[in-house]
CHARMM internal coordinates of N, CA and C (Angstrom, degrees):
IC EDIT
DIST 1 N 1 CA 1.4548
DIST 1 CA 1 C 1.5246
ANGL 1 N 1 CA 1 C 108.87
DIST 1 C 2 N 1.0423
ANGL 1 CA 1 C 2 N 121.36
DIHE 1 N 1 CA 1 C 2 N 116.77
DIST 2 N 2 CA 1.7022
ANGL 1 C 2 N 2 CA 132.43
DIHE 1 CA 1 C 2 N 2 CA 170.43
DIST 2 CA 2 C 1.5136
ANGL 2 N 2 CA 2 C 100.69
DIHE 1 C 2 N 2 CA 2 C -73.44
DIST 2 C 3 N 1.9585
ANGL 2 CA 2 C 3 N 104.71
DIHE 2 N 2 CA 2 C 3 N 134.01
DIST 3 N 3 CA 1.3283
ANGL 2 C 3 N 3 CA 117.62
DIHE 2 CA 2 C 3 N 3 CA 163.08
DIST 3 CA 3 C 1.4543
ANGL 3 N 3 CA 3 C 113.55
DIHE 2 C 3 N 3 CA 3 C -119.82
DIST 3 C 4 N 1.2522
ANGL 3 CA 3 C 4 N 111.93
DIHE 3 N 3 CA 3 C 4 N 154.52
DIST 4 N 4 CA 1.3495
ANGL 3 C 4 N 4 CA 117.88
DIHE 3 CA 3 C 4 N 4 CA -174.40
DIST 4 CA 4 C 1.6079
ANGL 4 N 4 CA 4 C 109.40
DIHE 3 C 4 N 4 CA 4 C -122.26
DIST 4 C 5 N 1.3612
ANGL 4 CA 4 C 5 N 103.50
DIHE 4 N 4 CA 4 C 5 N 149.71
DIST 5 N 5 CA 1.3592
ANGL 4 C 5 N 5 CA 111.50
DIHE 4 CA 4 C 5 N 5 CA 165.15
DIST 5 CA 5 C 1.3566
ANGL 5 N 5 CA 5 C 122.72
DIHE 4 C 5 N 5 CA 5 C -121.95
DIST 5 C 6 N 1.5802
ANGL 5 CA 5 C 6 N 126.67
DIHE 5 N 5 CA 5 C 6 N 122.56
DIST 6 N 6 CA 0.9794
ANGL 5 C 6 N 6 CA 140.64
DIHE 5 CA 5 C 6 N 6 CA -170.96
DIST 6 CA 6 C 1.5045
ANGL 6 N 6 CA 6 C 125.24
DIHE 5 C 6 N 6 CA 6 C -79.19
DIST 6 C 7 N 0.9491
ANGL 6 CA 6 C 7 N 129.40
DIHE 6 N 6 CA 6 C 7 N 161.12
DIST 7 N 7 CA 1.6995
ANGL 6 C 7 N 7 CA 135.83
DIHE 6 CA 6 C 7 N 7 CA 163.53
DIST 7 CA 7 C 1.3686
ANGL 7 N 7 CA 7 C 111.31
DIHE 6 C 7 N 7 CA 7 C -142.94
DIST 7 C 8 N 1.7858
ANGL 7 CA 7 C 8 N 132.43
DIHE 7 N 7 CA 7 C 8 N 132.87
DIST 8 N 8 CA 1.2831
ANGL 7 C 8 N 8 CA 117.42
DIHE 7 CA 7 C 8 N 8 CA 162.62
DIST 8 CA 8 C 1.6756
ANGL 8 N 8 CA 8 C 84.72
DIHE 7 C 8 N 8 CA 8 C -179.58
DIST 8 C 9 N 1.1073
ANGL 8 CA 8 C 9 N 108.79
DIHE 8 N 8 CA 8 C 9 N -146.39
DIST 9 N 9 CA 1.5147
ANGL 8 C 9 N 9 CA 121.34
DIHE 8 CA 8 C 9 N 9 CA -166.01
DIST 9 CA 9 C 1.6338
ANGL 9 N 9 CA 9 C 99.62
DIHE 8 C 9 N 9 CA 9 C -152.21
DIST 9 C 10 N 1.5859
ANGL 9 CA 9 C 10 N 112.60
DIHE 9 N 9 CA 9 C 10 N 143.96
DIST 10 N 10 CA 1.2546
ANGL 9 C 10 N 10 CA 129.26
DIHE 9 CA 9 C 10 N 10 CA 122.15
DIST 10 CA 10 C 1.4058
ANGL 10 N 10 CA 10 C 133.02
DIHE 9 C 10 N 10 CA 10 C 29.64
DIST 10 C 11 N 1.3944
ANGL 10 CA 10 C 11 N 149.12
DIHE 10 N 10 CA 10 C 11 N 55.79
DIST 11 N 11 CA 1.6829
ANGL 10 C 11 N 11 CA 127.84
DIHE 10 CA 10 C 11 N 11 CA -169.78
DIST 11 CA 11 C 1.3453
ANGL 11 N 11 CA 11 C 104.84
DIHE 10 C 11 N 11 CA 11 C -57.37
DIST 11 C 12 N 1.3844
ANGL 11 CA 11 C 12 N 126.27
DIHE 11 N 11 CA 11 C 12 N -42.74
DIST 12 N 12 CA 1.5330
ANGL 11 C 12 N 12 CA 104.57
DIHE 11 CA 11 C 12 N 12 CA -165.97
DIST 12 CA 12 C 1.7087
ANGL 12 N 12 CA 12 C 112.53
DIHE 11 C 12 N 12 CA 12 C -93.10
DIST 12 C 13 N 1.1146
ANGL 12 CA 12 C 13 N 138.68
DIHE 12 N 12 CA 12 C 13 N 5.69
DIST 13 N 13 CA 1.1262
ANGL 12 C 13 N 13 CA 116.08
DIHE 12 CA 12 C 13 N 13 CA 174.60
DIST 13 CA 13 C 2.1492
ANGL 13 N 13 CA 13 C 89.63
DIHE 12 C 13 N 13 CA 13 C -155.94
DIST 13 C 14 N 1.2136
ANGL 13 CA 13 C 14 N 127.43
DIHE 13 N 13 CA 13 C 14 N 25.67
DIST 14 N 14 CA 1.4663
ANGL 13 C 14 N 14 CA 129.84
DIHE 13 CA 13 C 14 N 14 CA 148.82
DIST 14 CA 14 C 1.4961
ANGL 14 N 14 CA 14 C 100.62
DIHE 13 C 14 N 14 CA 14 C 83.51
DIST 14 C 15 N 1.7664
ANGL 14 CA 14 C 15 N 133.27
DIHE 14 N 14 CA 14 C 15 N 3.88
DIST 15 N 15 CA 1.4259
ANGL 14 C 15 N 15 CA 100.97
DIHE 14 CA 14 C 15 N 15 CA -143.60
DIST 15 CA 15 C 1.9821
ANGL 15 N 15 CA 15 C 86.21
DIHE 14 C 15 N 15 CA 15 C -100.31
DIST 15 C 16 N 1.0854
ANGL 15 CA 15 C 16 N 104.01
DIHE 15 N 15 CA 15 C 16 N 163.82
DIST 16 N 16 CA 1.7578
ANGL 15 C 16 N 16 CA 103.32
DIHE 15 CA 15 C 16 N 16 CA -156.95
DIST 16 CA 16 C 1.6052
ANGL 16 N 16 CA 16 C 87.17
DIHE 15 C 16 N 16 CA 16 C -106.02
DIST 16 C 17 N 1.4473
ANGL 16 CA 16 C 17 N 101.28
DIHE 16 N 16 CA 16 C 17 N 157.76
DIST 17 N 17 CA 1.2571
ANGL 16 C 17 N 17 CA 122.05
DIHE 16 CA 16 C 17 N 17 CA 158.61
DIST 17 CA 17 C 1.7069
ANGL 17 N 17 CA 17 C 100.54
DIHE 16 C 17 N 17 CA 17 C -136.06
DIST 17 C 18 N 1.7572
ANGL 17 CA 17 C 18 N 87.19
DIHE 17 N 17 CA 17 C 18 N 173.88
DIST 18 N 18 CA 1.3114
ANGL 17 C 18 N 18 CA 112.40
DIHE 17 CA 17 C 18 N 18 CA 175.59
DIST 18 CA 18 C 1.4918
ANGL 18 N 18 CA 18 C 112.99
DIHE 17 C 18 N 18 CA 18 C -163.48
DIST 18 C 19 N 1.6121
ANGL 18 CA 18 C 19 N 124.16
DIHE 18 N 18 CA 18 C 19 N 154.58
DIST 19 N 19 CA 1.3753
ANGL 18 C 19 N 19 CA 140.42
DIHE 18 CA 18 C 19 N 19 CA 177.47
DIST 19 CA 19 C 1.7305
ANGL 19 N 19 CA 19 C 96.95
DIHE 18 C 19 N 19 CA 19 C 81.91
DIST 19 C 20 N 1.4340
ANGL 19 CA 19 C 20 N 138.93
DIHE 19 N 19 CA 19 C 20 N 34.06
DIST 20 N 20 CA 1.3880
ANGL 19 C 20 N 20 CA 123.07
DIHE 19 CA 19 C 20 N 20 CA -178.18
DIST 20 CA 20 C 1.6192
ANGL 20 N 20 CA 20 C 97.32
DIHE 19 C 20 N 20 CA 20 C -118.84
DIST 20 C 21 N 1.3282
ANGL 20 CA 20 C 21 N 97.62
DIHE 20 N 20 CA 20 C 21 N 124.67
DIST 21 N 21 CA 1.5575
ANGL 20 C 21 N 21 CA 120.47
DIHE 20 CA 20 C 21 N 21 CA -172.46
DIST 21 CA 21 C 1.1705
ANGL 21 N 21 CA 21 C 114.21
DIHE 20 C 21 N 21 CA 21 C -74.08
DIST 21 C 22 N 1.2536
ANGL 21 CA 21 C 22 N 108.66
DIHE 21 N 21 CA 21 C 22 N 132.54
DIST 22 N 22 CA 1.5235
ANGL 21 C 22 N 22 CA 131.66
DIHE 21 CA 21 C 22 N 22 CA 163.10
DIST 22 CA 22 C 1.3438
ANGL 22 N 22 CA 22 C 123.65
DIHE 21 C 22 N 22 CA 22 C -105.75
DIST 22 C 23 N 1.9793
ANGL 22 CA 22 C 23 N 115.93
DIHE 22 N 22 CA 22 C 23 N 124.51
DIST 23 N 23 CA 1.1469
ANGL 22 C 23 N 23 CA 93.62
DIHE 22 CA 22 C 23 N 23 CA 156.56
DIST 23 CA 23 C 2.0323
ANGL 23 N 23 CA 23 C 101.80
DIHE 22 C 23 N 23 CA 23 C -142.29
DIST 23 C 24 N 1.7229
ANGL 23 CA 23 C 24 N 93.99
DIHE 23 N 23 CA 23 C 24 N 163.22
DIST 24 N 24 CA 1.3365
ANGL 23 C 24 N 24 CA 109.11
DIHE 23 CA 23 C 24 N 24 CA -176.03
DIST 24 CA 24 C 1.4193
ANGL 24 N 24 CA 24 C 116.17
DIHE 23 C 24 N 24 CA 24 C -41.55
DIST 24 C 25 N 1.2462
ANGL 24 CA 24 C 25 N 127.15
DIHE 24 N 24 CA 24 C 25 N -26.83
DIST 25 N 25 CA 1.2874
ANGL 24 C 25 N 25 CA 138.29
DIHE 24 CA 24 C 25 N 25 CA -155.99
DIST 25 CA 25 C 1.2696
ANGL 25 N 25 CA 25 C 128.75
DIHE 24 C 25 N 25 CA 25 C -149.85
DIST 25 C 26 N 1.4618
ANGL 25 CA 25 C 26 N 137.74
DIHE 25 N 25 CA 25 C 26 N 118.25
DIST 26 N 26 CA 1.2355
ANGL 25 C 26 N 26 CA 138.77
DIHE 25 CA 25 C 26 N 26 CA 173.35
DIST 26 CA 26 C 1.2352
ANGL 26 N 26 CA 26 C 132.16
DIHE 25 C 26 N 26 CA 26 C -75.48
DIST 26 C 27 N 1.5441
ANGL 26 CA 26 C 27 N 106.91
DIHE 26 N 26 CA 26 C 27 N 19.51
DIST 27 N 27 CA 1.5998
ANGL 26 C 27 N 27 CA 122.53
DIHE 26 CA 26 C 27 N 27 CA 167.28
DIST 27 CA 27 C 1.7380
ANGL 27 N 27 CA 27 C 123.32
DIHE 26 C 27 N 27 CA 27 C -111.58
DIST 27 C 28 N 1.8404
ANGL 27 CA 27 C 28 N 91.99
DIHE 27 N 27 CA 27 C 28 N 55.21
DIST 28 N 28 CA 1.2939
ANGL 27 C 28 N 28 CA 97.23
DIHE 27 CA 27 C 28 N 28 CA 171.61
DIST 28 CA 28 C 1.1623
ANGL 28 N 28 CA 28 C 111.38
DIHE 27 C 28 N 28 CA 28 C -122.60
DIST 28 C 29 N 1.5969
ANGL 28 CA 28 C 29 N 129.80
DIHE 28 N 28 CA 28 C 29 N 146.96
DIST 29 N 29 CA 1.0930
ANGL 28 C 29 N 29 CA 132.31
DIHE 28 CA 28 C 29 N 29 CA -110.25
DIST 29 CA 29 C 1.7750
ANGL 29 N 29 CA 29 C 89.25
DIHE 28 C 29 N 29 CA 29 C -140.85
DIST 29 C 30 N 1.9449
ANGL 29 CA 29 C 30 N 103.46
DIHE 29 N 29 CA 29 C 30 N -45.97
DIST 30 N 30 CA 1.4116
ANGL 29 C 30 N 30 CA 124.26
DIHE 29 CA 29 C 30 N 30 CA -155.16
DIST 30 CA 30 C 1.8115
ANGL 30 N 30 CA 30 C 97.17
DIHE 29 C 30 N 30 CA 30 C -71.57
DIST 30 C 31 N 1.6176
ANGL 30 CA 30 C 31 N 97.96
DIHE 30 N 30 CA 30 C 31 N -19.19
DIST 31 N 31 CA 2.1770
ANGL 30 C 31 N 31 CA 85.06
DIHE 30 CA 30 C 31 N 31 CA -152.96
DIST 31 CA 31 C 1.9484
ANGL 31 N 31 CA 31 C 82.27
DIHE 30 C 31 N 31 CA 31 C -121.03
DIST 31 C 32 N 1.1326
ANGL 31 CA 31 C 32 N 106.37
DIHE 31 N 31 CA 31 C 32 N 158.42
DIST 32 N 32 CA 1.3106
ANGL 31 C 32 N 32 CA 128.65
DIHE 31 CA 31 C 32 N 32 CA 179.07
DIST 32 CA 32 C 1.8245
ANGL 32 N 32 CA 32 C 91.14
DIHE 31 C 32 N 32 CA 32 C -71.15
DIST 32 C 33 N 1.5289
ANGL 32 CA 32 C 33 N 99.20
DIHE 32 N 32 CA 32 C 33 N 152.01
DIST 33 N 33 CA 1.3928
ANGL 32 C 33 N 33 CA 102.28
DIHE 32 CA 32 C 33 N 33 CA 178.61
DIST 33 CA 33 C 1.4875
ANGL 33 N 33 CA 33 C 124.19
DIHE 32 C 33 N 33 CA 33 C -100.38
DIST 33 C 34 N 1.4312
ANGL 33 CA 33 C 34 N 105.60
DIHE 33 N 33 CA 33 C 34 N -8.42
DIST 34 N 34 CA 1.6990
ANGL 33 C 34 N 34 CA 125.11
DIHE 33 CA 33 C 34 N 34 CA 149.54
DIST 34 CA 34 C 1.1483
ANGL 34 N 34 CA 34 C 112.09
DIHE 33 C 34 N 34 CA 34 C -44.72
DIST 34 C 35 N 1.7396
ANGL 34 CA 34 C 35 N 134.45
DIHE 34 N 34 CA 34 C 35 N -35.79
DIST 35 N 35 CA 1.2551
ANGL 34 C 35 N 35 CA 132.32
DIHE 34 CA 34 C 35 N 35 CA 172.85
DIST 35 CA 35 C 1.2832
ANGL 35 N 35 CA 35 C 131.36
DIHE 34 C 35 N 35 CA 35 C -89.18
DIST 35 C 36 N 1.4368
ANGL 35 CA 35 C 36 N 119.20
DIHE 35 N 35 CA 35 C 36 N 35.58
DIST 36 N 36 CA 1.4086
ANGL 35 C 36 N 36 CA 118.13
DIHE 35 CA 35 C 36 N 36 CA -160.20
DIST 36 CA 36 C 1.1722
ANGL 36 N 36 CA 36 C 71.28
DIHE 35 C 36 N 36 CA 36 C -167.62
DIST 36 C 37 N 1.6356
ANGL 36 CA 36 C 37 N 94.33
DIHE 36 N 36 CA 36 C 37 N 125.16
DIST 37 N 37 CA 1.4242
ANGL 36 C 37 N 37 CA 129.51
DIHE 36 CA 36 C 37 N 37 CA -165.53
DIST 37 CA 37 C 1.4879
ANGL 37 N 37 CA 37 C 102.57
DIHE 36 C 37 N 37 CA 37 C -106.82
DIST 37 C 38 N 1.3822
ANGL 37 CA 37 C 38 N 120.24
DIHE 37 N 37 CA 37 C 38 N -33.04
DIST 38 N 38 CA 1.5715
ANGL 37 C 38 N 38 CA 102.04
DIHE 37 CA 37 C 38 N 38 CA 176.94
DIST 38 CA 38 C 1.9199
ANGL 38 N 38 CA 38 C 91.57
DIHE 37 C 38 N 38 CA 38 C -171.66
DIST 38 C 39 N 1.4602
ANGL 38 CA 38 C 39 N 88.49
DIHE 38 N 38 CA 38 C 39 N 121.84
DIST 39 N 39 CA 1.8082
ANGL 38 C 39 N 39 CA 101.90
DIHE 38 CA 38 C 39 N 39 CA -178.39
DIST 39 CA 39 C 1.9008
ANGL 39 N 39 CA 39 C 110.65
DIHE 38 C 39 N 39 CA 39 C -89.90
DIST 39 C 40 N 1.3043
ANGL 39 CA 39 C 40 N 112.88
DIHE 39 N 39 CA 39 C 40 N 158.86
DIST 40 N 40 CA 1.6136
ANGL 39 C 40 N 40 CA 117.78
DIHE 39 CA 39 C 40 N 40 CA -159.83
DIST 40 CA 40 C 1.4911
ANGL 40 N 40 CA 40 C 112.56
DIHE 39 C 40 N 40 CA 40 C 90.68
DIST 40 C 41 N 0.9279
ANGL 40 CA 40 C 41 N 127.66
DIHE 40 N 40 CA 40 C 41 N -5.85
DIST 41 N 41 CA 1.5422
ANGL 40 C 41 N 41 CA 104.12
DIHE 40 CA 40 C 41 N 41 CA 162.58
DIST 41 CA 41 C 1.2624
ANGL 41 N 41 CA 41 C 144.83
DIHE 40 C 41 N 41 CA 41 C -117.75
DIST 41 C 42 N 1.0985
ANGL 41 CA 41 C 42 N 115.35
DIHE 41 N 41 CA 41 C 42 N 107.83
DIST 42 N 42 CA 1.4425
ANGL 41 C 42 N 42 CA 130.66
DIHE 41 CA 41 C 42 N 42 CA -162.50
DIST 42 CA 42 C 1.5725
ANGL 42 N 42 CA 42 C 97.69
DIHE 41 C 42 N 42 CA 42 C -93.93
DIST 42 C 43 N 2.1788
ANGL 42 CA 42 C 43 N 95.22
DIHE 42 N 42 CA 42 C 43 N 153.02
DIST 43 N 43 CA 1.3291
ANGL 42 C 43 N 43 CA 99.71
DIHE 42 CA 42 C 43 N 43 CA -167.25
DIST 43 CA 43 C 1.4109
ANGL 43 N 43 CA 43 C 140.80
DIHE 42 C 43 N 43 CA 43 C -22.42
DIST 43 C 44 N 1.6444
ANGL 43 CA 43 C 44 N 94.19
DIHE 43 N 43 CA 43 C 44 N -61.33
DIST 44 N 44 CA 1.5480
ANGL 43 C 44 N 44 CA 133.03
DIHE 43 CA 43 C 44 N 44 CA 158.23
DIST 44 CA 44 C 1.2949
ANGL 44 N 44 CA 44 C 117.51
DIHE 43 C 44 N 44 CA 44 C -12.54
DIST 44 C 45 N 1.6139
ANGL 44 CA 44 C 45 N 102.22
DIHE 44 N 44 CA 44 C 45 N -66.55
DIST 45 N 45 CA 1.1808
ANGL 44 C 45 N 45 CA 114.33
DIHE 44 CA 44 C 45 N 45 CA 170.61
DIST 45 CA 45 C 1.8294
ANGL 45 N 45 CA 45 C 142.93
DIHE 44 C 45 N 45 CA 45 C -78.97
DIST 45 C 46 N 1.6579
ANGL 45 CA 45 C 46 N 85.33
DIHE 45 N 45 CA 45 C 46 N -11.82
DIST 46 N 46 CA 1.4271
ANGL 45 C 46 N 46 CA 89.88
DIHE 45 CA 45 C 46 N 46 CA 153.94
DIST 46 CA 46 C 1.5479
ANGL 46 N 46 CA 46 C 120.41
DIHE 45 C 46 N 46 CA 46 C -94.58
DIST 46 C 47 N 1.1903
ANGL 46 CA 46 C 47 N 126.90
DIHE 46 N 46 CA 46 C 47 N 6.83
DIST 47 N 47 CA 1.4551
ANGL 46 C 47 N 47 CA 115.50
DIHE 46 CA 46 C 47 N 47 CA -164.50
DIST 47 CA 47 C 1.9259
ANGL 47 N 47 CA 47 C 76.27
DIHE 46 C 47 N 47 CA 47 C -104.51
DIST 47 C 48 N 1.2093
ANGL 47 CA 47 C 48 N 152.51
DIHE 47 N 47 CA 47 C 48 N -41.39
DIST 48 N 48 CA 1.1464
ANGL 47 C 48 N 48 CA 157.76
DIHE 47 CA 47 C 48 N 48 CA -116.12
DIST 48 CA 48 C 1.8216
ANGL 48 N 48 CA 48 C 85.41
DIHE 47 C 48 N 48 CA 48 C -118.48
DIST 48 C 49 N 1.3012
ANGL 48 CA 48 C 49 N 129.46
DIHE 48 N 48 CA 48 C 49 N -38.08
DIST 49 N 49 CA 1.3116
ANGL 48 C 49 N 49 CA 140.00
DIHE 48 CA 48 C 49 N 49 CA -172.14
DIST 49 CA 49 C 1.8008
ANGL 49 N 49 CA 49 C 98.81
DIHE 48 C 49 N 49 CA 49 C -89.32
DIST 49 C 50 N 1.6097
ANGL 49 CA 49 C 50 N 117.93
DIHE 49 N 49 CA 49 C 50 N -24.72
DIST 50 N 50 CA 1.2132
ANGL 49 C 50 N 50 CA 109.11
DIHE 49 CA 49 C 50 N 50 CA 157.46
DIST 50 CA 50 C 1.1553
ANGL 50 N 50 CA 50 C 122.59
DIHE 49 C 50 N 50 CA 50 C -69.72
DIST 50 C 51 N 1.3637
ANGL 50 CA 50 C 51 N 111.99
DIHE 50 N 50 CA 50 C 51 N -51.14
DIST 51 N 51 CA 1.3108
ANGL 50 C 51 N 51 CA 120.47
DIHE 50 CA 50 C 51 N 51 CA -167.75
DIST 51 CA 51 C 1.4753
ANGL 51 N 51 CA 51 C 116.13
DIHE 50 C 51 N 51 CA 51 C -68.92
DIST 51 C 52 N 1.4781
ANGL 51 CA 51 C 52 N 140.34
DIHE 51 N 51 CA 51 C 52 N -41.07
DIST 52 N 52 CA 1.0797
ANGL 51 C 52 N 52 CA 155.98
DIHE 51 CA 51 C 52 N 52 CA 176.63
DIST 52 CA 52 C 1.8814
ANGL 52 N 52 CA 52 C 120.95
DIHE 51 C 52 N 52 CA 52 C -97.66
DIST 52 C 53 N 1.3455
ANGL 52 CA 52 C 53 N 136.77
DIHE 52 N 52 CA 52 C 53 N 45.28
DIST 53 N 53 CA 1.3389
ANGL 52 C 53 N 53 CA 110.15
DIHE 52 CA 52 C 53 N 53 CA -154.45
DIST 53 CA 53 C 1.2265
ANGL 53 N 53 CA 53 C 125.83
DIHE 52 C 53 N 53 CA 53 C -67.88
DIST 53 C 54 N 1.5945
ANGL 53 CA 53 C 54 N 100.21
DIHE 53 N 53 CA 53 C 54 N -11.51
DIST 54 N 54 CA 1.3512
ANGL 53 C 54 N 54 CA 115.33
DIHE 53 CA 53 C 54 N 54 CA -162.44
DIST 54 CA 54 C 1.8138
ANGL 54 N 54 CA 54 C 111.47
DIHE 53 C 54 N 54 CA 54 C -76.76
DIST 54 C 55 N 1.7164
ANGL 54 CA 54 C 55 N 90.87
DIHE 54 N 54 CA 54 C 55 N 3.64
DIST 55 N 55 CA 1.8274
ANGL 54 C 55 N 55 CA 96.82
DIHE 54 CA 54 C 55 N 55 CA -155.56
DIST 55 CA 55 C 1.6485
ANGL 55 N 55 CA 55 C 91.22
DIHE 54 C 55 N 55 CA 55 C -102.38
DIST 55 C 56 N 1.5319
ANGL 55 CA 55 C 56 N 119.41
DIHE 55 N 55 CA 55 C 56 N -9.75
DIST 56 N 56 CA 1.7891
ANGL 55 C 56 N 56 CA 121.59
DIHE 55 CA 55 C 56 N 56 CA -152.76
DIST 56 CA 56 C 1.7883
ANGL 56 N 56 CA 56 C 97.01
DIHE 55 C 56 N 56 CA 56 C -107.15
DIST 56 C 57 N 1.3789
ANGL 56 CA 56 C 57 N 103.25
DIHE 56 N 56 CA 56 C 57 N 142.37
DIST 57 N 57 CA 1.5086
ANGL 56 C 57 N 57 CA 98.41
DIHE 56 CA 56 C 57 N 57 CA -163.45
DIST 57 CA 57 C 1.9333
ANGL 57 N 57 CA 57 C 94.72
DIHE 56 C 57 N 57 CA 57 C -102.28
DIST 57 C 58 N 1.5387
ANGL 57 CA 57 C 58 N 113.09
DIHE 57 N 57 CA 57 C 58 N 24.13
DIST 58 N 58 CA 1.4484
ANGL 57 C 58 N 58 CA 114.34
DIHE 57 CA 57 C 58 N 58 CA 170.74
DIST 58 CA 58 C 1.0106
ANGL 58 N 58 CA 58 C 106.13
DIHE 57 C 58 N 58 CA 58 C -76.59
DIST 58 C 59 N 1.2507
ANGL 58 CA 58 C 59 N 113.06
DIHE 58 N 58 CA 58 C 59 N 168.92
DIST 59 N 59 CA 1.7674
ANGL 58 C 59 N 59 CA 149.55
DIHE 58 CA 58 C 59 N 59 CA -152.04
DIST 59 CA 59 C 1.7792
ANGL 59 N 59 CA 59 C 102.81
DIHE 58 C 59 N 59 CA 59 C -98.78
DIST 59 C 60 N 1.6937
ANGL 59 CA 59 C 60 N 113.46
DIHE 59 N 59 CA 59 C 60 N -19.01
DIST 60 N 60 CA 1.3871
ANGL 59 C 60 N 60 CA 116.65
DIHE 59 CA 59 C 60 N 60 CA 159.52
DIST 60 CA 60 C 1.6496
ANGL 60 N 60 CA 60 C 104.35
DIHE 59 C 60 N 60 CA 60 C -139.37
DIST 60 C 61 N 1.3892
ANGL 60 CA 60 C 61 N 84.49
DIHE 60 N 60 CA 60 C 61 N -164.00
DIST 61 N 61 CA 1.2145
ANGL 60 C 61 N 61 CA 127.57
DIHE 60 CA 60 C 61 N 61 CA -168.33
DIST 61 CA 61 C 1.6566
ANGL 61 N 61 CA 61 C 123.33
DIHE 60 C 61 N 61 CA 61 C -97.02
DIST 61 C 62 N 1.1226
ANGL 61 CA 61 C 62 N 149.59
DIHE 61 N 61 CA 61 C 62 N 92.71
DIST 62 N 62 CA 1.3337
ANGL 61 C 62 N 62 CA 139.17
DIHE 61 CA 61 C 62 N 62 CA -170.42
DIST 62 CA 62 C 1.1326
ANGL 62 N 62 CA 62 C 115.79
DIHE 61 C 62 N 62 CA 62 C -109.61
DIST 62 C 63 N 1.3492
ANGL 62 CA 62 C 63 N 115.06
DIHE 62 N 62 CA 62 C 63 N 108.10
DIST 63 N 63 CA 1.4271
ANGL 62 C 63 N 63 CA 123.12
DIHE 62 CA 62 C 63 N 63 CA -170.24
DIST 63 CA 63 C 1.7229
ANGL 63 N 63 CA 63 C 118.32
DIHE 62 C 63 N 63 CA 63 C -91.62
DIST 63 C 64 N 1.4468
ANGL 63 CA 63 C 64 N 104.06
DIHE 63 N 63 CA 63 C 64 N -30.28
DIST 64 N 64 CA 1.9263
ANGL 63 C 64 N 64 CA 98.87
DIHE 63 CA 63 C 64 N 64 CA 179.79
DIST 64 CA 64 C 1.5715
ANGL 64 N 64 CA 64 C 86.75
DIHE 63 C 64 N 64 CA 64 C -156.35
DIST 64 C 65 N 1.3430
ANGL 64 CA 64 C 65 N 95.93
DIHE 64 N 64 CA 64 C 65 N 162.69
DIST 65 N 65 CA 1.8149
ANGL 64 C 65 N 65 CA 114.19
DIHE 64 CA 64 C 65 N 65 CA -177.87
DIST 65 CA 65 C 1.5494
ANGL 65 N 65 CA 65 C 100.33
DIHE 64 C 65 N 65 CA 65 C -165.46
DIST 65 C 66 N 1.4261
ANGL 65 CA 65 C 66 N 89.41
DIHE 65 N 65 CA 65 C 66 N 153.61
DIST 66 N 66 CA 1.4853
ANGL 65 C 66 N 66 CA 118.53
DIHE 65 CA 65 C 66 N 66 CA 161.45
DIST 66 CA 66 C 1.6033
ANGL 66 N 66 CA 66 C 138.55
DIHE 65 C 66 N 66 CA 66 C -133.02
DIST 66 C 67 N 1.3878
ANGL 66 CA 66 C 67 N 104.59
DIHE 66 N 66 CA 66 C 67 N 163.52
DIST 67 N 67 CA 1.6356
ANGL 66 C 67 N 67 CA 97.54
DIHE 66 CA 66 C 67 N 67 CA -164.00
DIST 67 CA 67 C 1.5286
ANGL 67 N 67 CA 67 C 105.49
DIHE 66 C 67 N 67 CA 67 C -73.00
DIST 67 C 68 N 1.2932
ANGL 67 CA 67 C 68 N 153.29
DIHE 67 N 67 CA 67 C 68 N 136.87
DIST 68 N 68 CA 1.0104
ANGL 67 C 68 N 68 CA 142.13
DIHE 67 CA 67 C 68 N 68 CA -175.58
DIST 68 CA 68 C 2.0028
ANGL 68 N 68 CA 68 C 104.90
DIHE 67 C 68 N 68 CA 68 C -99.98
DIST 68 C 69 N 1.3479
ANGL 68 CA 68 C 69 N 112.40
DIHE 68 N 68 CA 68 C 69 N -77.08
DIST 69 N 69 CA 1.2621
ANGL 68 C 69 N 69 CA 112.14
DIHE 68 CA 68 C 69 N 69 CA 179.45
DIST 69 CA 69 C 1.6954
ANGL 69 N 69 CA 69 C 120.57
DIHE 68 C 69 N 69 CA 69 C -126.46
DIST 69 C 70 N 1.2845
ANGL 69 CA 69 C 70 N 117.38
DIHE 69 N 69 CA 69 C 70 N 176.06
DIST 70 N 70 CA 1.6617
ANGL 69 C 70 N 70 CA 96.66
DIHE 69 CA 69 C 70 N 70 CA 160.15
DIST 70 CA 70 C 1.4769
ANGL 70 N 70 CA 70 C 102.92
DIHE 69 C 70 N 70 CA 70 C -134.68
DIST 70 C 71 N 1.2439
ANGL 70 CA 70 C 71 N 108.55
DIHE 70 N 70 CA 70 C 71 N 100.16
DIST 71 N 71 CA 1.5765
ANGL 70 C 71 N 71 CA 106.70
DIHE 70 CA 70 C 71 N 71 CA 170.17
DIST 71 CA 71 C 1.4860
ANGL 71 N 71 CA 71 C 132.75
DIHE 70 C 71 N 71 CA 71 C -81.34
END
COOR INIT
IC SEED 1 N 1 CA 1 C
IC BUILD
C-alpha cells in the first residue's frame, strides 16, 4: 500500500500545513490510523487535486506531495 504525504493550506481561512498523510485506502492494517490524516487518495488523485483545485470538493488545498512508503 503506497502512503503519501501532503503539503497545502486551509480553503477557509489559508492557514498551511505540511507532512499529513494520505492514503488511497482504509484497509491498512501496518500504520496506526491516528496517522492518516485523510483516506481516498490515490496518487492520481493527488496530482489531478494539484493540478485542478478548483475541480476537488475537499476542505483544502494541496499544493506538493511525496511518496512516503510502499507497504
Amino acid at each position: 500500500m503506497e502512503l503519501f504525504e501532503i503539503s497545502g493550506f486551509w480553503n477557509d481561512v489559508k492557514t498551511e500545513f505540511e507532512g499529513y498523510i494520505v492514503s488511497p485506502s482504509d484497509e491498512i492494517d501496518e500504520v496506526n490510523d491516528d496517522d492518516i490524516f485523510f483516506y481516498g487518495l490515490s496518487e492520481e488523485d493527488i496530482k489531478e487535486a494539484i493540478r485542478h483545485p478548483e475541480r476537488t470538493c475537499l476542505e483544502f488545498t494541496i499544493t506538493s506531495y511525496s511518496k512516503l512508503e510502499t507497504i
